[in-house]
C-alpha positions as CSV (number, residue, x, y, z in Angstrom):
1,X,8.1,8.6,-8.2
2,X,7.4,6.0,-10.9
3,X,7.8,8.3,-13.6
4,X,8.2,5.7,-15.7
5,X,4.8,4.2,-15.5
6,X,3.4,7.7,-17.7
7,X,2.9,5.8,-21.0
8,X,0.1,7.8,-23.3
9,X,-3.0,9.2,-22.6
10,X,-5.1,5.9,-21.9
11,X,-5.5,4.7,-18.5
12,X,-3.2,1.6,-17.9
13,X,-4.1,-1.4,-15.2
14,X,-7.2,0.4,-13.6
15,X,-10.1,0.9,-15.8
16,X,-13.0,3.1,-14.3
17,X,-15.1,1.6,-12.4
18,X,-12.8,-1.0,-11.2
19,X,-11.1,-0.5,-7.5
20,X,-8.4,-2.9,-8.4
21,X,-5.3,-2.0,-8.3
22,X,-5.7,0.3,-5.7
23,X,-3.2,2.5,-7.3
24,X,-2.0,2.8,-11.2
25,X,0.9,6.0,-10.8
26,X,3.0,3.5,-8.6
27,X,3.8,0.0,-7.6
28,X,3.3,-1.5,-3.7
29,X,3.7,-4.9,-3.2
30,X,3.6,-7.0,0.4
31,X,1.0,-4.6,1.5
32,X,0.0,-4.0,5.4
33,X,-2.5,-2.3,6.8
34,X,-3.0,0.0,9.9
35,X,-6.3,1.6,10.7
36,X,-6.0,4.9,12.5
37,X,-8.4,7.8,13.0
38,X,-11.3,6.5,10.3
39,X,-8.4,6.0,7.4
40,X,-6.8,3.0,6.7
41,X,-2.8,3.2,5.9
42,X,-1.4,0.6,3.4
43,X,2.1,0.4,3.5
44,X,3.9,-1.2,0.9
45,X,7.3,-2.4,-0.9
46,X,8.3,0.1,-2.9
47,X,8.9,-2.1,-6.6
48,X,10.6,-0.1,-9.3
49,X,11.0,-1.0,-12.6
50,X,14.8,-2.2,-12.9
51,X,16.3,-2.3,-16.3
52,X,18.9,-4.4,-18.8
53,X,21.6,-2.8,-20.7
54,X,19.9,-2.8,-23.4
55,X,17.1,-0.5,-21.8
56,X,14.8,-3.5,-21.2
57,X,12.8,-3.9,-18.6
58,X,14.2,-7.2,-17.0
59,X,13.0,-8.7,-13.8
60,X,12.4,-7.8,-10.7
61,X,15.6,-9.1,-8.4
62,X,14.4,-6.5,-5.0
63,X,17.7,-6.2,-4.4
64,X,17.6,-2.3,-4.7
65,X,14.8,-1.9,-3.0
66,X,15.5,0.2,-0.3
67,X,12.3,2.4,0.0
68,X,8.9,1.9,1.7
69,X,5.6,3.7,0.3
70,X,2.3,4.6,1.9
71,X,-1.2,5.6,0.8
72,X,-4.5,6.0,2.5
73,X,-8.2,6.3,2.2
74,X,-11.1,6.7,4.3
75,X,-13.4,5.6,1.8
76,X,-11.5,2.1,0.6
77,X,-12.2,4.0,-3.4
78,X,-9.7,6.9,-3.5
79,X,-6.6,6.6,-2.1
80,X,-4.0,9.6,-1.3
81,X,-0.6,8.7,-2.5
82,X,1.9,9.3,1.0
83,X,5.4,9.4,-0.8
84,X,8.0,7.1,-0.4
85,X,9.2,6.1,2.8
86,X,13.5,6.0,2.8
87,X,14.1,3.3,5.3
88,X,17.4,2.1,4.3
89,X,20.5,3.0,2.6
90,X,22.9,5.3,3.4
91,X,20.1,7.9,2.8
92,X,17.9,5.9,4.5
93,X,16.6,6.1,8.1
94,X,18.1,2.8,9.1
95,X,21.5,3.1,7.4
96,X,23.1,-0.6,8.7
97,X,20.3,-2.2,6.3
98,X,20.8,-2.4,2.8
99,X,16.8,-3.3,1.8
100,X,13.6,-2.4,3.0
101,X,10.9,-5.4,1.7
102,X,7.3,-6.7,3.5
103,X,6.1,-3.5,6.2
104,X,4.4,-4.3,9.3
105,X,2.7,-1.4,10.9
106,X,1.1,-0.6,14.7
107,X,-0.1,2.2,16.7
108,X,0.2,2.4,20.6
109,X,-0.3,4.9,22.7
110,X,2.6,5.8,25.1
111,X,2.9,8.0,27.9
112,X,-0.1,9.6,26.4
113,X,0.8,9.6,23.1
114,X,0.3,8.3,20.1
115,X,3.2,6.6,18.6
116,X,3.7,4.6,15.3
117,X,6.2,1.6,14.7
118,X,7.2,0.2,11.0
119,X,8.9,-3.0,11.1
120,X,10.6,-4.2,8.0
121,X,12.6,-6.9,6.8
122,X,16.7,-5.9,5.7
123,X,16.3,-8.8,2.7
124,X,15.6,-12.0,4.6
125,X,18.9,-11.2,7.0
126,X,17.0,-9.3,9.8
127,X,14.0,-7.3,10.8
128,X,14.2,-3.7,12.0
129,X,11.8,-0.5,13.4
130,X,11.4,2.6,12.5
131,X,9.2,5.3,14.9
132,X,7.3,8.2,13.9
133,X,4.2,10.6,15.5
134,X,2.2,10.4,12.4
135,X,1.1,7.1,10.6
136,X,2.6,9.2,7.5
137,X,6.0,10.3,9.0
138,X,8.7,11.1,9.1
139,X,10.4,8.0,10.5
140,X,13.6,7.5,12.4
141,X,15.7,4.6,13.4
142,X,15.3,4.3,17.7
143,X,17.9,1.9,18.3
144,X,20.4,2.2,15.4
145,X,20.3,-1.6,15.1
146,X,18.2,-4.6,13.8
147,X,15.4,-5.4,16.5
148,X,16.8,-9.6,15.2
149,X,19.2,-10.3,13.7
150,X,21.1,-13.6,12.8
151,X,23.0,-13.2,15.9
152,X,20.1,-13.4,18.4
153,X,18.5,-16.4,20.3
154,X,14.9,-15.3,18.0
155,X,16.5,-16.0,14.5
156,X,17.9,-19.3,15.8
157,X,16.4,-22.0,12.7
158,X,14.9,-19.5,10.8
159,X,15.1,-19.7,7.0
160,X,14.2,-16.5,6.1
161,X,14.5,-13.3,8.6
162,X,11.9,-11.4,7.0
163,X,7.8,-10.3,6.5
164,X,6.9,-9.4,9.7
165,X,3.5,-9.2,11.3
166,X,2.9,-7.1,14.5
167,X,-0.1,-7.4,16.9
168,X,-0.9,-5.0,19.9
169,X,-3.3,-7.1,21.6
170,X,-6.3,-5.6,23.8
171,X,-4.0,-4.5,27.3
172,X,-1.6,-3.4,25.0
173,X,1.1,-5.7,24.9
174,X,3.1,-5.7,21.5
175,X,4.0,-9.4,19.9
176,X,5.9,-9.2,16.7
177,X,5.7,-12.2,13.8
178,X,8.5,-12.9,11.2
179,X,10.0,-15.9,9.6
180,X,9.6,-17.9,6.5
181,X,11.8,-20.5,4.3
182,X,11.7,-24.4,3.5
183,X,15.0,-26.1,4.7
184,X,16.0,-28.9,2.7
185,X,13.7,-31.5,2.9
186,X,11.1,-30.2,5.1
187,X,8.7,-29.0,2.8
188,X,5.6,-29.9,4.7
189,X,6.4,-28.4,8.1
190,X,9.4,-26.2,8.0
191,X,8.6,-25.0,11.5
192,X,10.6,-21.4,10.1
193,X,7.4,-19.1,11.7
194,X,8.2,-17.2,14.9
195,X,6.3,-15.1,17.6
196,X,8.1,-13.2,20.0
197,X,6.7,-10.5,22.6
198,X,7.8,-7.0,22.3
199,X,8.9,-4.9,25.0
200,X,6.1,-1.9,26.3
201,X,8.7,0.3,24.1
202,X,7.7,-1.7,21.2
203,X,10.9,-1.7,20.1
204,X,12.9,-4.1,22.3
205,X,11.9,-7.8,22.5
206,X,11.0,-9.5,25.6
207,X,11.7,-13.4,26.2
208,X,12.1,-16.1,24.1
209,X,10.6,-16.8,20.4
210,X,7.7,-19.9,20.1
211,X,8.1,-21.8,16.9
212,X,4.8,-21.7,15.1
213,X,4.2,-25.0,13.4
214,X,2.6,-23.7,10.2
215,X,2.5,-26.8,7.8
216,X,4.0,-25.9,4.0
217,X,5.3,-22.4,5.2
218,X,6.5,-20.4,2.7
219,X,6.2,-16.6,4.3
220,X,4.1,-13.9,4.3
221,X,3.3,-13.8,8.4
222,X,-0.3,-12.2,9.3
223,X,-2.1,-11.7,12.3
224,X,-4.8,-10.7,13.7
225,X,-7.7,-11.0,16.4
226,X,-11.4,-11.7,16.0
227,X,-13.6,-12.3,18.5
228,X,-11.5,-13.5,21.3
229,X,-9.2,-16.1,18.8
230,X,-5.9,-15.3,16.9
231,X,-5.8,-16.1,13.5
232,X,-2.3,-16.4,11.9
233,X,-2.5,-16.1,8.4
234,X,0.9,-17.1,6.0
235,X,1.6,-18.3,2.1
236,X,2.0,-21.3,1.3
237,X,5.1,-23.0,-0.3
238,X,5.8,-23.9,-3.4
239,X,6.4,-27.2,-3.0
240,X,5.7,-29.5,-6.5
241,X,5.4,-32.9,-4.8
242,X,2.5,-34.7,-3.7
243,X,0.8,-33.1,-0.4
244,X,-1.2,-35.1,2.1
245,X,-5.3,-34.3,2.2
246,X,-6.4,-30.8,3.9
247,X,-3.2,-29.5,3.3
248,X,-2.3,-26.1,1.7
249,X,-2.2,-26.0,-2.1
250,X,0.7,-24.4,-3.1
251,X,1.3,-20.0,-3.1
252,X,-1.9,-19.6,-1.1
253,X,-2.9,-17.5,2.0
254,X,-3.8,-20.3,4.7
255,X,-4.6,-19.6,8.5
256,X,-4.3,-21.1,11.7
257,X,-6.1,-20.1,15.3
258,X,-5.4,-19.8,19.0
259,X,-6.9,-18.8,22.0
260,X,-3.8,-16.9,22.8
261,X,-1.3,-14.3,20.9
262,X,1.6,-17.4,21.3
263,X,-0.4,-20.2,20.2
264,X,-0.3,-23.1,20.6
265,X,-2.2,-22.9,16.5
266,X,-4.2,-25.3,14.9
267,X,-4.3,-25.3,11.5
268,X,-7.6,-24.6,10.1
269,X,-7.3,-24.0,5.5
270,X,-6.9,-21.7,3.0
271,X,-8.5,-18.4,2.5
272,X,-7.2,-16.9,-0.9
273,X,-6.0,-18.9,-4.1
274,X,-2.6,-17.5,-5.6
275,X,-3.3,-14.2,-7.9
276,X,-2.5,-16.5,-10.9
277,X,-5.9,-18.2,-10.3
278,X,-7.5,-14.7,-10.8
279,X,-5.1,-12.8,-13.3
280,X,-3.6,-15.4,-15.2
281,X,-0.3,-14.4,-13.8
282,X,1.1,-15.8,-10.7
283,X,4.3,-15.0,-8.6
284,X,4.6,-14.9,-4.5
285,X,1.2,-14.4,-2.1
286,X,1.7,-11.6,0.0
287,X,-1.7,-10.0,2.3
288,X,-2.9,-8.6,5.2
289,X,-6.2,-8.5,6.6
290,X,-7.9,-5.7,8.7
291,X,-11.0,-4.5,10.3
292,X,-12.7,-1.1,9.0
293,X,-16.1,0.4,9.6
294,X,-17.1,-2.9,11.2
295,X,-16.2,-5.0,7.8
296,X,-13.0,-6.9,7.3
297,X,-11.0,-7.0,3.9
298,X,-8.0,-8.1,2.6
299,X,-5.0,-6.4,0.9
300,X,-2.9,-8.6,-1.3
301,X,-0.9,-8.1,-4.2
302,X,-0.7,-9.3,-8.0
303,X,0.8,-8.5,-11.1
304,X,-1.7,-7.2,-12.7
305,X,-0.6,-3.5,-13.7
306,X,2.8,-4.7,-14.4
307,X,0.9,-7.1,-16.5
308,X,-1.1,-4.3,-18.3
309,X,2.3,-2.7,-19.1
310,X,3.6,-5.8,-21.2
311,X,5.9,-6.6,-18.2
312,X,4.8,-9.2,-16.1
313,X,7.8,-9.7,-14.2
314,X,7.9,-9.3,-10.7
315,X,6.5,-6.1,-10.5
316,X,3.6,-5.8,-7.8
317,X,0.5,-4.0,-7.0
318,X,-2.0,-3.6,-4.3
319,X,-5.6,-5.1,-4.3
320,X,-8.3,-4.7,-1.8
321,X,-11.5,-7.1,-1.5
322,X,-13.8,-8.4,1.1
323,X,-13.2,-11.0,4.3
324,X,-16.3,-12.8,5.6
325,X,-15.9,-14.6,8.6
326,X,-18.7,-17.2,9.5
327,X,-20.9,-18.1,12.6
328,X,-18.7,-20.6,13.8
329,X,-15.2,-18.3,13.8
330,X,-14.3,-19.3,10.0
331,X,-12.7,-17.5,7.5
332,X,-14.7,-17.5,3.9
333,X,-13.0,-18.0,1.0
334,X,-11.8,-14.6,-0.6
335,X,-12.8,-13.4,-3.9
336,X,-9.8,-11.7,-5.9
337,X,-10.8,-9.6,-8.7
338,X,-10.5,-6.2,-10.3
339,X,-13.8,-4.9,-9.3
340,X,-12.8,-4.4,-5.7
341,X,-15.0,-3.2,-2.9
342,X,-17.6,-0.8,-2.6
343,X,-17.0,2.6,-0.8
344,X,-17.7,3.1,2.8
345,X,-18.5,6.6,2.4
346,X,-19.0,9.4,-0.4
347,X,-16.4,12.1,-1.3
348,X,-16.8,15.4,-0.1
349,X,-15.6,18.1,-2.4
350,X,-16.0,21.2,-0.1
351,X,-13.1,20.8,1.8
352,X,-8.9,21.0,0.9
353,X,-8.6,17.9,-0.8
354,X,-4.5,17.0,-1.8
355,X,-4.3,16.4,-5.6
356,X,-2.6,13.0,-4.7
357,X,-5.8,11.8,-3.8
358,X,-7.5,10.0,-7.0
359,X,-9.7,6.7,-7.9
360,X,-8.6,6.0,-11.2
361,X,-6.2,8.3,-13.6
362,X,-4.0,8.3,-17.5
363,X,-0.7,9.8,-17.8
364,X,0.3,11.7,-14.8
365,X,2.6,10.8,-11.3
366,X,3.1,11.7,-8.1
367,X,6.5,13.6,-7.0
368,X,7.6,15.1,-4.0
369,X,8.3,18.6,-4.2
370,X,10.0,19.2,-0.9
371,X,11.2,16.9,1.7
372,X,11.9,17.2,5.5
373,X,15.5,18.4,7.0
374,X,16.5,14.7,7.5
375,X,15.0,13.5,3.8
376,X,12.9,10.5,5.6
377,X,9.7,11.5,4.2
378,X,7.9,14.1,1.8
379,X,6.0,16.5,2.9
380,X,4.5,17.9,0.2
381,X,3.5,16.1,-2.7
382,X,1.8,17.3,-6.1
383,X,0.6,15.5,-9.2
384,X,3.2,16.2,-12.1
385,X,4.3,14.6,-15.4
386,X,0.9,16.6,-16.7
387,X,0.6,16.6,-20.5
388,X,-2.5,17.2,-22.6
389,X,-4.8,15.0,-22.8
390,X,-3.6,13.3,-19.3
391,X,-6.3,12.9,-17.0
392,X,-7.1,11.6,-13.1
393,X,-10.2,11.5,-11.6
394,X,-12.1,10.8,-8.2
395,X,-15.1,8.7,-7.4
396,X,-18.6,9.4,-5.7
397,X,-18.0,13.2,-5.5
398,X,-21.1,14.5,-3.2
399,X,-21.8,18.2,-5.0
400,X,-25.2,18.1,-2.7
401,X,-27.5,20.8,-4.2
402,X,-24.7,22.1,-6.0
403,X,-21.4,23.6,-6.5
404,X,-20.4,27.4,-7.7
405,X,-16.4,27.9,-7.3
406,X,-13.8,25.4,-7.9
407,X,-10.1,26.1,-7.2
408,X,-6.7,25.3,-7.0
409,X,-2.9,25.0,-6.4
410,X,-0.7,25.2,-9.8
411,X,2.8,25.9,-10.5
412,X,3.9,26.0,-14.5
413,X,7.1,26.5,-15.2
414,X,5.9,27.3,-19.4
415,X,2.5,28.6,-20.9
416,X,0.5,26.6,-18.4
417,X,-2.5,25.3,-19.3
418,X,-6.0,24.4,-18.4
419,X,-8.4,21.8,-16.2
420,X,-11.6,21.1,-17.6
421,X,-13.8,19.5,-14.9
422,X,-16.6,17.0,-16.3
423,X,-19.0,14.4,-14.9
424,X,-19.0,10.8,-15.0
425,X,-16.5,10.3,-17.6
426,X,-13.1,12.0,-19.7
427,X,-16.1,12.8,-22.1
428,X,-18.7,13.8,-19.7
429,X,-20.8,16.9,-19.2
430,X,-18.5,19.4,-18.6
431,X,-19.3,21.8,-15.2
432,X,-16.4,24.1,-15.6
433,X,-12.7,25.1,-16.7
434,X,-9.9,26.3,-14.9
435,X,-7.4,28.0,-16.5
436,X,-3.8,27.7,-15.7
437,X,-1.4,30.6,-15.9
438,X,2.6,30.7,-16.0
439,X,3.8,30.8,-12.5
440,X,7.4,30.5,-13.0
441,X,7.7,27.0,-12.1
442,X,9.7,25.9,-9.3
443,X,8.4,26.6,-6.1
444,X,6.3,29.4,-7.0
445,X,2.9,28.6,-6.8
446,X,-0.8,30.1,-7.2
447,X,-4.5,29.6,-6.6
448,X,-6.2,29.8,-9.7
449,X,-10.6,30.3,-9.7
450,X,-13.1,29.4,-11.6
451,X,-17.1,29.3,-11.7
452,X,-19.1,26.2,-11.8
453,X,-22.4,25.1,-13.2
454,X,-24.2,21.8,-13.1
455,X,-22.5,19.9,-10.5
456,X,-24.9,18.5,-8.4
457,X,-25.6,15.2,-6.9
458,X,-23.5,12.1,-6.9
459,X,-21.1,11.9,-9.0
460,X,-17.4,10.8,-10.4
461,X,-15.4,13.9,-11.2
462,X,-12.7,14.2,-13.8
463,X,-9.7,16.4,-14.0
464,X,-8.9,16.4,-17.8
465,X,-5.8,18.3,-18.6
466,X,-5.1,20.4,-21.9
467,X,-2.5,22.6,-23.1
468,X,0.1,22.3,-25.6
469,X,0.9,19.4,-27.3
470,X,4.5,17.1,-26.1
471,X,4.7,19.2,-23.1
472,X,4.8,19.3,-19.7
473,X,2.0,21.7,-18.9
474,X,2.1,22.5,-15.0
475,X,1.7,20.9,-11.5
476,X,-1.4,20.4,-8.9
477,X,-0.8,20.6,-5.3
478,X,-4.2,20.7,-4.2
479,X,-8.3,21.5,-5.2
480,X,-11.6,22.3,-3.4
481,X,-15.0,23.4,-4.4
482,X,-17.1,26.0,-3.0
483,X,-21.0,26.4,-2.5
């Protein structure tokens, strides 16, 4: 799983204490969000680095990308690293689409239960769903078939097919957004956005699609509800020419309102500059703004790992900051930056807590060890690629008035190896060691113990790995401390 990312022993893209990128083992670009249960899900294009002949890495042509990913986090800091979502391909869940780009994501509850739709885009020739009882998975394909496609009445003048948005309004009916693309000549209203009601299935459409007269659309559709008014969010096109006054500049996120889920939208301005304002590398706008804990934010990705790793091209990652909406229904304009936000809540280290689960970390990834019968999703998931002097690490850990035990879940398929556990920093004071014996690698794991002094308070907490040198030293499924 972005093994290929594992490049020293320094951390690479996200410094401690930055937030931003909300991930450094992976890629995720075109994120969405979906709030369920007190976590936040971010679902995300699944980038890869692609390579040249000449073993390169060359750009990024997302023409092989045929996998979905998903983390999660209820505290907006550490995020727990879902797997990789196969949603098309012939090993995919929806095997007539060849690509899986730009995730929308919604939760409704039907016939009593709770039910969870991805829509995504097959390139920019159609837009399909994908069901699941967990906002995790595993997904399936319900109807076998694009929900549009080029052949329906919905994709009639439509540019691009793709980037869907999807809103389940307040008595529950579902209204899907899509569309994107400049036709020739029409730069400054290409009139390619669409909204079209879903079925109470969710995953049938119901009536006709309403244009949505976005000026310089480009893509990216967003949506969402605040107080009683529908903002539709998009990017901005690219257009070089000269643009009239109040109109978008060009790769930004820009929003419109309406007192109903079908407009008809005014256009209102632009919330977030292109990530080459920020970064000082640019590429496509792609976001999605959500409510959690009674503050709004916005995911959005940039280049700025990619960047980090010397390749700048094309390769995308996840960011998280702030919304502010003002007294009179505005949006603020957003703040990108690598700081990020501030954590809604402090880390509890006292109960099962999946290794996956990390703020900031050097040298390791994330793999799936074993997946379900119809390969869809992982189910179990461990840090590997461990080597010594690799480390990861987790932020605000609350010890309380102290810790005594920690413990884990290892497999090592060599000598093993060891976990030191320290405070604050790779370097920190150091509360305990765990070591690491030979299971036999494979599928044979064991819980290792060890004591624990000095771990008290608030505090980051370190996992710094040792063992021999040019090695790969063992695997962690999971950790937890005990009082």
């Amino acid at each position: 799983m972005n093994a290929e990312l594992k490049k020293g022993t320094g951390a690479i893209g996200k410094l401690p204490p930055n937030g931003n990128p909300l991930v450094s083992h992976r890629f995720g670009a075109d994120p969405y969000a979906l709030v369920f249960r007190d976590r936040v899900y971010l679902y995300t294009t699944n980038d890869v680095l692609e390579y040249g002949e000449d073993g390169s890495v060359k750009d990024n042509t997302y023409s092989s990308i045929n996998k979905l990913s998903v983390i999660s986090s209820d505290d907006l800091v550490n995020w727990t690293d879902h797997g990789e979502i196969r949603a098309a391909g012939p090993e995919g869940a929806a095997k007539w689409a060849t690509q899986s780009w730009a995730p929308a994501a919604a939760h409704k509850v039907i016939n009593g239960k709770d039910q969870f739709f991805l829509y995504f885009a097959n390139n920019a020739s159609g837009i399909g769903v994908l069901t699941s009882d967990s906002p995790a998975g595993p997904w399936i394909d319900p109807i076998g078939q694009p929900l549009i496609s080029r052949s329906m009445p919905a994709a009639a003048g439509v540019t691009w097919l793709f980037d869907p948005a999807v809103l389940v309004d307040d008595d529950g009916t579902g209204y899907l957004y899509y569309g994107g693309g400049v036709p020739e000549g029409e730069h400054e209203m290409p009139n390619t956005a669409r909204v079209i009601r879903l079925g109470d299935d969710m995953i049938s459409i119901v009536g006709e699609a309403e244009v949505i007269s976005a000026p310089y659309m480009f893509e990216d559709a967003g949506i969402n509800k605040y107080n009683g008014v529908y903002y539709f969010t998009y990017c901005s096109n690219f257009y070089k020419g000269e643009r009239p006054e109040g109109s978008p500049p060009a790769g930004e996120i820009a929003y419109m309102t309406s007192d109903g889920p079908m407009g008809p939208w005014t256009y209102q301005g632009t919330i977030l500059k292109n990530p080459g304002h920020f970064f000082g590398v640019g590429g496509n706008n792609h976001h999605a703004m959500f409510k959690f804990h009674n503050a709004w934010y916005m995911a959005y990705h940039a280049q700025t790992l990619s960047k980090a790793m010397g390749v700048p091209k094309g390769y995308r990652s996840t960011h998280l900051n702030r919304v502010f909406f003002n007294a009179d229904g505005s949006v603020g304009e957003i703040s990108a930056d690598m700081k990020g936000v501030e954590p809604v809540k402090l880390f509890d280290p006292y109960i099962r807590v999946e290794a996956e689960t990390m703020a900031w970390n050097a040298g390791i990834a994330v793999q799936p060890l074993k997946t379900d019968d119809t390969d869809h999703a992982p189910v179990k998931l461990a840090v590997t690629g461990i080597e010594d002097g690799d480390w990861m690490a987790v932020a605000n850990v609350d010890f309380g008035s102290g810790a005594t035990s920690f413990q884990a879940g290892v497999s090592s398929a060599e000598e093993g190896g060891s976990i030191e556990l320290h405070l604050d920093s790779p370097e920190g004071k150091l509360i305990g060691v765990l070591e690491v014996p030979s299971t036999g690698g494979g599928s044979n794991w064991a819980g290792a113990e060890t004591a624990v002094v000095g771990a008290e308070g608030v505090h980051d907490l370190y996992f710094v790995f040792k063992g021999k040198p040019n090695q790969t030293l063992f695997d962690l499924d999971y950790w937890q401390f005990g009082q």
